[in-house]
HTML snippet that shows the backbone in 3Dmol.js (N, CA, C, O; Angstrom):
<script src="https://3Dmol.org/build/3Dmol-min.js"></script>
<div id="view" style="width:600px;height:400px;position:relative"></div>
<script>
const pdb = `
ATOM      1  N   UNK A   1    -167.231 -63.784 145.457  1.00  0.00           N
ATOM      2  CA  UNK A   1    -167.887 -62.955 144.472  1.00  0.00           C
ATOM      3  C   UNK A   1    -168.017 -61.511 144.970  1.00  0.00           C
ATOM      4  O   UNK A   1    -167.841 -60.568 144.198  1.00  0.00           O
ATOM      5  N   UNK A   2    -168.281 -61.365 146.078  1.00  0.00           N
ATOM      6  CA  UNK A   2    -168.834 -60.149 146.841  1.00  0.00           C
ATOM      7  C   UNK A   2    -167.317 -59.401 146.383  1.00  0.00           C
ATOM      8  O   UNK A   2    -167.217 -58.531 145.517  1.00  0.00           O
ATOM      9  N   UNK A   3    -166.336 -59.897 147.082  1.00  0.00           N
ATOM     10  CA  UNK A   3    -165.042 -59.215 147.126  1.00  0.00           C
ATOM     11  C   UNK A   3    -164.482 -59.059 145.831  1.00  0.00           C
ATOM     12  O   UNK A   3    -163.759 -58.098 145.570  1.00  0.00           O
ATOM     13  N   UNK A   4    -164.815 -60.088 144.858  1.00  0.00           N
ATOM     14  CA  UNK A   4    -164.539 -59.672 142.941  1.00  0.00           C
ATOM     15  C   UNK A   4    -164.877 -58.604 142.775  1.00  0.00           C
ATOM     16  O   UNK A   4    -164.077 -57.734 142.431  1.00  0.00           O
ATOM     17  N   UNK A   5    -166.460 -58.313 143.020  1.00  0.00           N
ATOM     18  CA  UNK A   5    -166.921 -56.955 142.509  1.00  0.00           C
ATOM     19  C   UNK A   5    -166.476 -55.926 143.370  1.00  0.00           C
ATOM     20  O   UNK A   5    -166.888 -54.868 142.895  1.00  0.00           O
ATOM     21  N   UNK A   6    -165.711 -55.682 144.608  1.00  0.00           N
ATOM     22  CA  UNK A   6    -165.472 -54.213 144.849  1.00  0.00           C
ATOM     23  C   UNK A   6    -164.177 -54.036 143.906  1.00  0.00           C
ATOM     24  O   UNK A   6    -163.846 -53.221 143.044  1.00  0.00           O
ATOM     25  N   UNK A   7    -163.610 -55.172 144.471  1.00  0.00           N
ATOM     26  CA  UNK A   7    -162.074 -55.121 143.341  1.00  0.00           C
ATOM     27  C   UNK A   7    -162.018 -54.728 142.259  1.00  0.00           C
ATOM     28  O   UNK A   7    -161.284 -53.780 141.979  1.00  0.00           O
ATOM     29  N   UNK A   8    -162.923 -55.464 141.177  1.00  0.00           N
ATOM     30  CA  UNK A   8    -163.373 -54.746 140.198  1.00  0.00           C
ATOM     31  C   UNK A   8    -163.607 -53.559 139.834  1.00  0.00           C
ATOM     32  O   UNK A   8    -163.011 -52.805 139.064  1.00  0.00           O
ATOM     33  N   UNK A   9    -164.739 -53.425 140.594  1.00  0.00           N
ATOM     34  CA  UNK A   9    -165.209 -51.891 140.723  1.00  0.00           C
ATOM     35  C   UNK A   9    -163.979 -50.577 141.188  1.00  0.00           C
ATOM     36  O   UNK A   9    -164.107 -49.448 140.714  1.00  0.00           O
ATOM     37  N   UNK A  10    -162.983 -50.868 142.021  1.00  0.00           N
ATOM     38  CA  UNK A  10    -161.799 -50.255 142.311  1.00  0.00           C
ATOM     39  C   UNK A  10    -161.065 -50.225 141.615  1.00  0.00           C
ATOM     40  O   UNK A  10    -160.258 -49.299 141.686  1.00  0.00           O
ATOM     41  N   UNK A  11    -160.940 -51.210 140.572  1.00  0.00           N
ATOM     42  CA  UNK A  11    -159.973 -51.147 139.656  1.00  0.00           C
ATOM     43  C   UNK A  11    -160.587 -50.050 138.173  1.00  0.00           C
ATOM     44  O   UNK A  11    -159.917 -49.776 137.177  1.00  0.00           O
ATOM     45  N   UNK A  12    -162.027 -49.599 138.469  1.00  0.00           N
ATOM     46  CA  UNK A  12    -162.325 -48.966 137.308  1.00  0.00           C
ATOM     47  C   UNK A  12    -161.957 -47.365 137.517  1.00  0.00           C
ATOM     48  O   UNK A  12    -161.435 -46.729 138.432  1.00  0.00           O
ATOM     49  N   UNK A  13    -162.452 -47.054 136.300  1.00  0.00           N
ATOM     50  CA  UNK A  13    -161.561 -45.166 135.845  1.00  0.00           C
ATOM     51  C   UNK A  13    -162.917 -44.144 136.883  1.00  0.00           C
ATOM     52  O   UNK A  13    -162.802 -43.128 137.569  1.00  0.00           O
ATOM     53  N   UNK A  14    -163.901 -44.866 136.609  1.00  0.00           N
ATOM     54  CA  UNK A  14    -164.479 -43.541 137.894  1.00  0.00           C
ATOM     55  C   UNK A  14    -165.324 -43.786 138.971  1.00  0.00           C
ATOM     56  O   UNK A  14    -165.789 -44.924 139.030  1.00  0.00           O
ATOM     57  N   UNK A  15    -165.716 -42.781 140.067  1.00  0.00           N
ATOM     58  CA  UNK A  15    -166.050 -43.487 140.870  1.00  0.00           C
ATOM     59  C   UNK A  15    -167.962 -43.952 140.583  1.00  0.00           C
ATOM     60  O   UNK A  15    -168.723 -44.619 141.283  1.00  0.00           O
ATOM     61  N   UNK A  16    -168.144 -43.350 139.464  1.00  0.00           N
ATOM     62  CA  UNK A  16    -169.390 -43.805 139.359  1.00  0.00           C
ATOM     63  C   UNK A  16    -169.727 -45.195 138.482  1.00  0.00           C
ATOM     64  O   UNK A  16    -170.804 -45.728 138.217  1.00  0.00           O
ATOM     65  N   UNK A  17    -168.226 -45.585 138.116  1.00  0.00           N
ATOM     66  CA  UNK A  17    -167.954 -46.957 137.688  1.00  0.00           C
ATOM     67  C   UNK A  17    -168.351 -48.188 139.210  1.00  0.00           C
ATOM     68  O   UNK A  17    -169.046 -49.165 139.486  1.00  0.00           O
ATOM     69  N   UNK A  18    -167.288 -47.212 139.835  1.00  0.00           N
ATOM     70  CA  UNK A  18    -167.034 -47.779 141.494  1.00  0.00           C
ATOM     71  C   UNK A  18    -168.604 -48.305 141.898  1.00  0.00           C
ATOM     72  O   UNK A  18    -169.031 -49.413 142.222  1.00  0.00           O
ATOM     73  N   UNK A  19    -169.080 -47.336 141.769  1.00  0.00           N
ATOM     74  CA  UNK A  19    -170.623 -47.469 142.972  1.00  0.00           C
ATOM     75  C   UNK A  19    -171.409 -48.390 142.059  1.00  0.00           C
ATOM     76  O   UNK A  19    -172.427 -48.910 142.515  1.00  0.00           O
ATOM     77  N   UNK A  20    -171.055 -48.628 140.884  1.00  0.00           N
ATOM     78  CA  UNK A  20    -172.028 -49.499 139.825  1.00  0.00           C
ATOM     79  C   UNK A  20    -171.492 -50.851 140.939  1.00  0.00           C
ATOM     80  O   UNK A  20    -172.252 -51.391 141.742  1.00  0.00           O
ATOM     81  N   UNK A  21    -170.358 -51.132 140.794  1.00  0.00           N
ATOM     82  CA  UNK A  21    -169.802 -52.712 140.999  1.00  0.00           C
ATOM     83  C   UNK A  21    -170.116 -52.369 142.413  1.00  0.00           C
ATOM     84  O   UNK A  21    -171.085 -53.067 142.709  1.00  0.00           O
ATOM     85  N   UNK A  22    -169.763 -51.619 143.454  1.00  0.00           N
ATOM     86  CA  UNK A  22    -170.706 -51.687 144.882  1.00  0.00           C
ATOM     87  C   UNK A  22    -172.304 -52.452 144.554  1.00  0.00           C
ATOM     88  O   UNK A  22    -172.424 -53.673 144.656  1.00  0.00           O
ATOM     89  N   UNK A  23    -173.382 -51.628 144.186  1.00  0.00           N
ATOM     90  CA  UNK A  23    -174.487 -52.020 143.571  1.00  0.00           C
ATOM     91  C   UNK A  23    -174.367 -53.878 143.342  1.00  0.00           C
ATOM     92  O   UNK A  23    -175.124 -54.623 143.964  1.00  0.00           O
ATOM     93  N   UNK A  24    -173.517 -54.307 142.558  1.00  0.00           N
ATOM     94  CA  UNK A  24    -173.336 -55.170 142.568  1.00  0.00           C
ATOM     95  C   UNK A  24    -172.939 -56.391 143.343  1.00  0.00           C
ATOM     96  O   UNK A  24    -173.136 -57.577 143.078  1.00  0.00           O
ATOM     97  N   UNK A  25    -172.382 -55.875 144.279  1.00  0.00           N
ATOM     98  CA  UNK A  25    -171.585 -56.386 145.360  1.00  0.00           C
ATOM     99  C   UNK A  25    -172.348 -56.622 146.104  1.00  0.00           C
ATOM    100  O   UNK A  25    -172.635 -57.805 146.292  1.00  0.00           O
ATOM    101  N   UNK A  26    -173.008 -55.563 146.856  1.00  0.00           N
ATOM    102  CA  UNK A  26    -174.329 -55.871 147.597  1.00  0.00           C
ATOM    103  C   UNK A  26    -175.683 -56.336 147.086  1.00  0.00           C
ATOM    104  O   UNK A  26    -176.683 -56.229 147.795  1.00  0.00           O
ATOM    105  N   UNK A  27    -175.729 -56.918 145.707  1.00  0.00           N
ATOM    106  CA  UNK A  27    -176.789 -57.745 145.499  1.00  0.00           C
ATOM    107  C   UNK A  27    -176.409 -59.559 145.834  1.00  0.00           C
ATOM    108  O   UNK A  27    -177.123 -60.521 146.116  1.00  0.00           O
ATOM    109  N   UNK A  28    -174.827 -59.365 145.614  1.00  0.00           N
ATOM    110  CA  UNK A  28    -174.350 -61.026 145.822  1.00  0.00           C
ATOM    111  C   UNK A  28    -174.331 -60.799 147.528  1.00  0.00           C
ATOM    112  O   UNK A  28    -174.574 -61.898 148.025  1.00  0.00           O
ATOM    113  N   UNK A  29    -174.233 -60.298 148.048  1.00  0.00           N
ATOM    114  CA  UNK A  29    -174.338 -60.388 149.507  1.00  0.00           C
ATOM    115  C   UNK A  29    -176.066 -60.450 149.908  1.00  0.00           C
ATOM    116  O   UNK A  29    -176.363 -60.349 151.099  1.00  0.00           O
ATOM    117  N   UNK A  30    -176.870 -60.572 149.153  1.00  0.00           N
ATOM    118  CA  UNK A  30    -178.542 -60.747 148.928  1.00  0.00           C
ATOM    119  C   UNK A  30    -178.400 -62.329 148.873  1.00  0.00           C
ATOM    120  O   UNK A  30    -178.732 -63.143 149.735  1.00  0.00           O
ATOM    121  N   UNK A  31    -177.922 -62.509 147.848  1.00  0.00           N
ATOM    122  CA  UNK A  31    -177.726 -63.363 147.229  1.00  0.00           C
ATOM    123  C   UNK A  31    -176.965 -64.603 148.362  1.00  0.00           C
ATOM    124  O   UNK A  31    -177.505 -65.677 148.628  1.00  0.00           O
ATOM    125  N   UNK A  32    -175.912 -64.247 148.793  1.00  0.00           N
ATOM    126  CA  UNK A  32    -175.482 -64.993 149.843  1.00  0.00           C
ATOM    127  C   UNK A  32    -176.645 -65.276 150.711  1.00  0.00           C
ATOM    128  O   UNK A  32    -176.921 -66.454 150.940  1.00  0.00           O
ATOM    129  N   UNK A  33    -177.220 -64.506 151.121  1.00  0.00           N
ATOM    130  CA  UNK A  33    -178.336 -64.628 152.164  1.00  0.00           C
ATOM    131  C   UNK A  33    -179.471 -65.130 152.058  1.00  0.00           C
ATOM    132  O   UNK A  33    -180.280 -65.496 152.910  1.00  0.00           O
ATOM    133  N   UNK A  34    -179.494 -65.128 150.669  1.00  0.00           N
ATOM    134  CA  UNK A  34    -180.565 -66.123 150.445  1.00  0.00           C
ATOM    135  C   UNK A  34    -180.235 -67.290 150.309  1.00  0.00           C
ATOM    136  O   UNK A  34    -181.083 -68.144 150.567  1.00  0.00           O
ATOM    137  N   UNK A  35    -178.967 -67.686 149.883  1.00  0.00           N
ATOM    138  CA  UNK A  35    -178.241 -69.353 150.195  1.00  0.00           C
ATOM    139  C   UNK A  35    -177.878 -69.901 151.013  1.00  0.00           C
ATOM    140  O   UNK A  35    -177.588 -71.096 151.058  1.00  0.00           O
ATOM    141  N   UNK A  36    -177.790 -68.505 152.444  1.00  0.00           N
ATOM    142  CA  UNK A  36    -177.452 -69.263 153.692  1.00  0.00           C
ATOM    143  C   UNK A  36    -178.905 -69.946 154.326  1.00  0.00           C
ATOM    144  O   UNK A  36    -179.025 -70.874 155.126  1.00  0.00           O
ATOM    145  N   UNK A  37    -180.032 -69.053 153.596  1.00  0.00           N
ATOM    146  CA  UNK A  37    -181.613 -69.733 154.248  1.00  0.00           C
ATOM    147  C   UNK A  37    -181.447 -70.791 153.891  1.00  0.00           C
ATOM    148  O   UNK A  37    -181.392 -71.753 154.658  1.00  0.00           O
ATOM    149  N   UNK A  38    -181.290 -70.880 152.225  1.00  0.00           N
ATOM    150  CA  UNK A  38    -181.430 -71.995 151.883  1.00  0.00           C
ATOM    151  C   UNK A  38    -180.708 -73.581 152.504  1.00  0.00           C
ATOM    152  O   UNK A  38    -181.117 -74.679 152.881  1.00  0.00           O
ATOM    153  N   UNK A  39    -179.685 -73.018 152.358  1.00  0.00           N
ATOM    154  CA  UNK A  39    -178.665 -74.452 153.148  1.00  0.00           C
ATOM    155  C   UNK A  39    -179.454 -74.537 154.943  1.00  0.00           C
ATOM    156  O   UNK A  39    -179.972 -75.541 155.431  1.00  0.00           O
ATOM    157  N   UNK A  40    -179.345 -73.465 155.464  1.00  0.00           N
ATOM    158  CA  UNK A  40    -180.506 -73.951 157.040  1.00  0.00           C
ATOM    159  C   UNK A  40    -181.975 -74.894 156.651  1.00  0.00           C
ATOM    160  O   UNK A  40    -182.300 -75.812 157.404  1.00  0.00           O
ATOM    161  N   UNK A  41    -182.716 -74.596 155.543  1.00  0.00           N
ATOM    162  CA  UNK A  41    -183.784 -75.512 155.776  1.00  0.00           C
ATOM    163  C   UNK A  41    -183.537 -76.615 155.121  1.00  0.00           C
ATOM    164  O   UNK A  41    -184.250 -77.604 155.289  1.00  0.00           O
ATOM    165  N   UNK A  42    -182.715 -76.615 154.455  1.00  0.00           N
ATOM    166  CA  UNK A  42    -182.065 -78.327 153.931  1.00  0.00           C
ATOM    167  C   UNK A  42    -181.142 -78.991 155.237  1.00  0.00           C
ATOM    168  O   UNK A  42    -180.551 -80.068 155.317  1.00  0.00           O
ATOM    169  N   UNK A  43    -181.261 -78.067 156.037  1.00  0.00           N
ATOM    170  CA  UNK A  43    -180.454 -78.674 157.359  1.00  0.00           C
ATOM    171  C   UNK A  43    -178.811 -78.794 157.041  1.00  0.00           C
ATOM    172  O   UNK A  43    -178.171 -79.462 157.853  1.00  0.00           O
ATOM    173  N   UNK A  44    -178.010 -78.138 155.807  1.00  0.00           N
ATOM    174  CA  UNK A  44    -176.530 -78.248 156.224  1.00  0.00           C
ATOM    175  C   UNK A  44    -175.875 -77.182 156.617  1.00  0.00           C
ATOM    176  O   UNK A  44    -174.714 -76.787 156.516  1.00  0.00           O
ATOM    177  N   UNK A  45    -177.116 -76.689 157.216  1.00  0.00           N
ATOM    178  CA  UNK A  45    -176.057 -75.591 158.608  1.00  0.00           C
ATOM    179  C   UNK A  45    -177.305 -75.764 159.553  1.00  0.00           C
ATOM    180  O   UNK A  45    -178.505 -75.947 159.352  1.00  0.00           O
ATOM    181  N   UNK A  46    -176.509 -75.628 160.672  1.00  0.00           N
ATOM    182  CA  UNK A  46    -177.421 -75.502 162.084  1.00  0.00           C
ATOM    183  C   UNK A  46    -178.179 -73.897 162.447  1.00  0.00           C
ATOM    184  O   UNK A  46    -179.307 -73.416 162.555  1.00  0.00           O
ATOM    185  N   UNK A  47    -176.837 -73.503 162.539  1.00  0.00           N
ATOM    186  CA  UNK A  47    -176.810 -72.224 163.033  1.00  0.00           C
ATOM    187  C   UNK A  47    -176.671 -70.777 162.060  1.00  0.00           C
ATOM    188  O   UNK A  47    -175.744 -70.293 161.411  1.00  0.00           O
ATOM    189  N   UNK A  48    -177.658 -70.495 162.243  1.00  0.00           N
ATOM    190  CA  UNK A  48    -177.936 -69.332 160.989  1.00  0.00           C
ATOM    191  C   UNK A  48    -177.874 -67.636 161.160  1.00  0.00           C
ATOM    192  O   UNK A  48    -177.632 -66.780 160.308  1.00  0.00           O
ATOM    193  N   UNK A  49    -178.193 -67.501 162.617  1.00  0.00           N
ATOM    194  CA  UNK A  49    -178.954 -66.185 163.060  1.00  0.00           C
ATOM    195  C   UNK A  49    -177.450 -65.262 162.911  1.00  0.00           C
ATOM    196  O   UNK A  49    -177.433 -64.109 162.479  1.00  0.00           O
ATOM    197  N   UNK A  50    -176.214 -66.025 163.361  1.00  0.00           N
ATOM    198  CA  UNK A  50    -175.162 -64.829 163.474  1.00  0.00           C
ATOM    199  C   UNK A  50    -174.553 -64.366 161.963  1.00  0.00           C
ATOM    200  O   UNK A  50    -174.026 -63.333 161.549  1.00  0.00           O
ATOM    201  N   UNK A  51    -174.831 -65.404 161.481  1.00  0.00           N
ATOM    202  CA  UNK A  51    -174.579 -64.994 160.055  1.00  0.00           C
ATOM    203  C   UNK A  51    -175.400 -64.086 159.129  1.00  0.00           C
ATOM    204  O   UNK A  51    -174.973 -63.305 158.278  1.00  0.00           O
ATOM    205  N   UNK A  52    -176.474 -64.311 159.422  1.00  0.00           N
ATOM    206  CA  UNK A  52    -177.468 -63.392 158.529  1.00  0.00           C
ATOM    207  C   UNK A  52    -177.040 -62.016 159.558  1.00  0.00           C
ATOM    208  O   UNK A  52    -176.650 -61.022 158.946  1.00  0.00           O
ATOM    209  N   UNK A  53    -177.093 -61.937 160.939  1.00  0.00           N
ATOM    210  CA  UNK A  53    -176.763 -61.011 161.386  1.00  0.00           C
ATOM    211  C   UNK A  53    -175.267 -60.231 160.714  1.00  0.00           C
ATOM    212  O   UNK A  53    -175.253 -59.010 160.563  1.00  0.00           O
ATOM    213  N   UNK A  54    -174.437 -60.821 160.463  1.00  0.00           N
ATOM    214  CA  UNK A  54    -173.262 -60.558 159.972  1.00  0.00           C
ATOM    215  C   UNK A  54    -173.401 -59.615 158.298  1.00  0.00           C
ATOM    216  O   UNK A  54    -173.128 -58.479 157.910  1.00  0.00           O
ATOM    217  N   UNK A  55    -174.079 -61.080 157.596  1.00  0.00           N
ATOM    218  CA  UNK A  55    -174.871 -60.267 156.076  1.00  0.00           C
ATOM    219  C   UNK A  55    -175.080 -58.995 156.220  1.00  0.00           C
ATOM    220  O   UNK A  55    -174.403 -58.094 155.724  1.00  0.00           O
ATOM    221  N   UNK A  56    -176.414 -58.844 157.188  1.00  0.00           N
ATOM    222  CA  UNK A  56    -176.802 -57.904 157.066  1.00  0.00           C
ATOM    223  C   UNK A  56    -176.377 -57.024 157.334  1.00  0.00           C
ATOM    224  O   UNK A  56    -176.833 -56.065 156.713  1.00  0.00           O
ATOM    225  N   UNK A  57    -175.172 -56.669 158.471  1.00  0.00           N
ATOM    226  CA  UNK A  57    -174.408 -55.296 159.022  1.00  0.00           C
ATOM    227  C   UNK A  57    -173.419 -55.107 157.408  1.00  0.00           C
ATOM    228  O   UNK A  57    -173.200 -53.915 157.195  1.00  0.00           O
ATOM    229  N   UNK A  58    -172.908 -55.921 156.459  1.00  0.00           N
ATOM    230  CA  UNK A  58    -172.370 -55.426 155.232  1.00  0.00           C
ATOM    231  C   UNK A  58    -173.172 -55.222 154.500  1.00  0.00           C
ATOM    232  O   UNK A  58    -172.843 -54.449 153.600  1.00  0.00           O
ATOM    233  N   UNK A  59    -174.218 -55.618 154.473  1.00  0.00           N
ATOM    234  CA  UNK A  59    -175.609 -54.896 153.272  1.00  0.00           C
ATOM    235  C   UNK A  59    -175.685 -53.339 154.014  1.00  0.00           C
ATOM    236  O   UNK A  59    -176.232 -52.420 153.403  1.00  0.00           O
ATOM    237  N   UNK A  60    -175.259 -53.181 154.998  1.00  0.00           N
ATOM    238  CA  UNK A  60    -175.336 -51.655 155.269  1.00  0.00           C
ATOM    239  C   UNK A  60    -174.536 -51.264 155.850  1.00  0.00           C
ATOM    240  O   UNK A  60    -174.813 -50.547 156.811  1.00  0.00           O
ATOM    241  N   UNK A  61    -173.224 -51.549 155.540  1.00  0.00           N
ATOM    242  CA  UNK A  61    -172.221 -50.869 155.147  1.00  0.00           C
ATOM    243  C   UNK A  61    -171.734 -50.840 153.777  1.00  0.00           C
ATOM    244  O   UNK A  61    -170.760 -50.218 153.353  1.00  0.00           O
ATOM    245  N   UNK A  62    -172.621 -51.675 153.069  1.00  0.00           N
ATOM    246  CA  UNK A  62    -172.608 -50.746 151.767  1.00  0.00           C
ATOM    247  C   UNK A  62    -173.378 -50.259 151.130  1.00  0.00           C
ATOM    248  O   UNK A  62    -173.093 -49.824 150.014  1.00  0.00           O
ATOM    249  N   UNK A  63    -174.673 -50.182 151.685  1.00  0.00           N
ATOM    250  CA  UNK A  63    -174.993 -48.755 151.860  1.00  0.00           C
ATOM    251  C   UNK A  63    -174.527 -47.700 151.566  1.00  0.00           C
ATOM    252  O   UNK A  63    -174.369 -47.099 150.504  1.00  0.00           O
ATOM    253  N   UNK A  64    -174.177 -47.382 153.227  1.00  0.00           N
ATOM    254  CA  UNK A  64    -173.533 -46.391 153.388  1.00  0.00           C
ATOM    255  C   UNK A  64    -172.419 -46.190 152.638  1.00  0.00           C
ATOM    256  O   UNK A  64    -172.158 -44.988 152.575  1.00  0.00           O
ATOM    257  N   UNK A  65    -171.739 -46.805 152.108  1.00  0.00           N
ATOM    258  CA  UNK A  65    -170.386 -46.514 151.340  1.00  0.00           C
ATOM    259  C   UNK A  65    -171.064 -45.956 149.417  1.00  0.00           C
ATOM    260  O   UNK A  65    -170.495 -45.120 148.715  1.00  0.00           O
ATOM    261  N   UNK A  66    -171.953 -46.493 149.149  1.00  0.00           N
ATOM    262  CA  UNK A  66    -172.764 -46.029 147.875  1.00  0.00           C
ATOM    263  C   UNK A  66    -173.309 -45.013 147.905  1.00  0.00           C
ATOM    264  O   UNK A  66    -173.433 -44.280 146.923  1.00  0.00           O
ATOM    265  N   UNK A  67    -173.841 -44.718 149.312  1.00  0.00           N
ATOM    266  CA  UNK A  67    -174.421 -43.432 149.682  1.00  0.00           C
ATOM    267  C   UNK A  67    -173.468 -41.634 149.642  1.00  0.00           C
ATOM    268  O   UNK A  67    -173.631 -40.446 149.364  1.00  0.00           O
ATOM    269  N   UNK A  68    -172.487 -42.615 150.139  1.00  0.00           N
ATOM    270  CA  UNK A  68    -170.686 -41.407 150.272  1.00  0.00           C
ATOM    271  C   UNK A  68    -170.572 -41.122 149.186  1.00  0.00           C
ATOM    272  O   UNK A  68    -170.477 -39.926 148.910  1.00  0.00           O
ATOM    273  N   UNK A  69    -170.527 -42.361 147.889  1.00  0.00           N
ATOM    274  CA  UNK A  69    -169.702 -41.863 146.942  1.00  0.00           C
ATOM    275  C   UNK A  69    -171.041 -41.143 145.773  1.00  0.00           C
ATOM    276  O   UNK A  69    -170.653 -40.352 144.914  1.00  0.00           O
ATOM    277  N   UNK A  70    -172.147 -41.402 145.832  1.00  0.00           N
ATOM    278  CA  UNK A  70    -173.049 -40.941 144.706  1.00  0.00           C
ATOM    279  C   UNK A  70    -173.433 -39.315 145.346  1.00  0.00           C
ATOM    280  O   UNK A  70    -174.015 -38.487 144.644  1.00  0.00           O
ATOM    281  N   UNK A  71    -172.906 -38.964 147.108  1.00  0.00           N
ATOM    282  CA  UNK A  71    -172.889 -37.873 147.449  1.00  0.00           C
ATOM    283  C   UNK A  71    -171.605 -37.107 146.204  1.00  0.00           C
ATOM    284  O   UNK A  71    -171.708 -36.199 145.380  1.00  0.00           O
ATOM    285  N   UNK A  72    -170.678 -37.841 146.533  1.00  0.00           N
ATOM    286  CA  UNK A  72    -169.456 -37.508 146.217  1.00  0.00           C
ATOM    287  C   UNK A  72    -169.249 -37.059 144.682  1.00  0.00           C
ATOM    288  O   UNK A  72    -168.585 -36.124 144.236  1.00  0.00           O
ATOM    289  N   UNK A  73    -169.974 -37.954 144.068  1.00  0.00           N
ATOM    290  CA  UNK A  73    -170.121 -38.110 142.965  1.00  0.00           C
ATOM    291  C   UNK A  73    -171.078 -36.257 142.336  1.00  0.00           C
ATOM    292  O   UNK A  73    -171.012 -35.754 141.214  1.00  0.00           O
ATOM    293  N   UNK A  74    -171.701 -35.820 143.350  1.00  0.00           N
ATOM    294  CA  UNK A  74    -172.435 -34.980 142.668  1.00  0.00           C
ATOM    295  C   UNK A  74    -171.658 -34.167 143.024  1.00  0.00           C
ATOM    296  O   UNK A  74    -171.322 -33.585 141.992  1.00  0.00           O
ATOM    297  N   UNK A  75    -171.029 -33.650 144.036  1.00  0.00           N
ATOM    298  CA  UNK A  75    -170.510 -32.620 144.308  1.00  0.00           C
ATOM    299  C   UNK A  75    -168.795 -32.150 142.957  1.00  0.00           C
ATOM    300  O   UNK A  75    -168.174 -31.112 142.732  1.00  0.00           O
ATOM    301  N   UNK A  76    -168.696 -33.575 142.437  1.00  0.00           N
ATOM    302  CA  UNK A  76    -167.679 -33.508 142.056  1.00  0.00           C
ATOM    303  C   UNK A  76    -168.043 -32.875 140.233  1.00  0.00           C
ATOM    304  O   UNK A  76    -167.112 -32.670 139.453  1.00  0.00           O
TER     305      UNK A  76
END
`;
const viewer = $3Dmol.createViewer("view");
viewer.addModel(pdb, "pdb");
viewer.setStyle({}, {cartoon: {color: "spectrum"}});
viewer.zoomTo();
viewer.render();
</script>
């Protein structure tokens, strides 16, 4: 899902189309993270910490990439 919506979003006419489906992207990566808790306290994953660690370094890198383009976006 995460990777639908940049695609998406890349495939649209502007970049303030773009940063909408970013926006989006990084809510299913929320979203992931809240299903990886979930599956740890139902016990069908063990090991949780590197993954949420993982989540979270792309929740802010996209960020930062929403941050570039709504810069970008004004200057333009």
């Amino acid at each position: 899902m995460i990777s639908s919506n940049i695609s998406e979003g890349a495939a649209r006419n502007t970049e303030k189309e773009f940063i909408q489906f970013l926006d989006i992207a990084s809510g299913s990566a929320s979203e992931l993270e809240t299903q990886l808790i979930i599956a740890h306290k139902l016990k069908y994953i063990s090991e949780i910490d590197a993954l949420l660690e993982k989540v979270t370094s792309v929740k802010k890198l996209f960020q930062g990439l929403i941050r570039y383009y709504k810069k970008k976006v004004i200057r333009d």
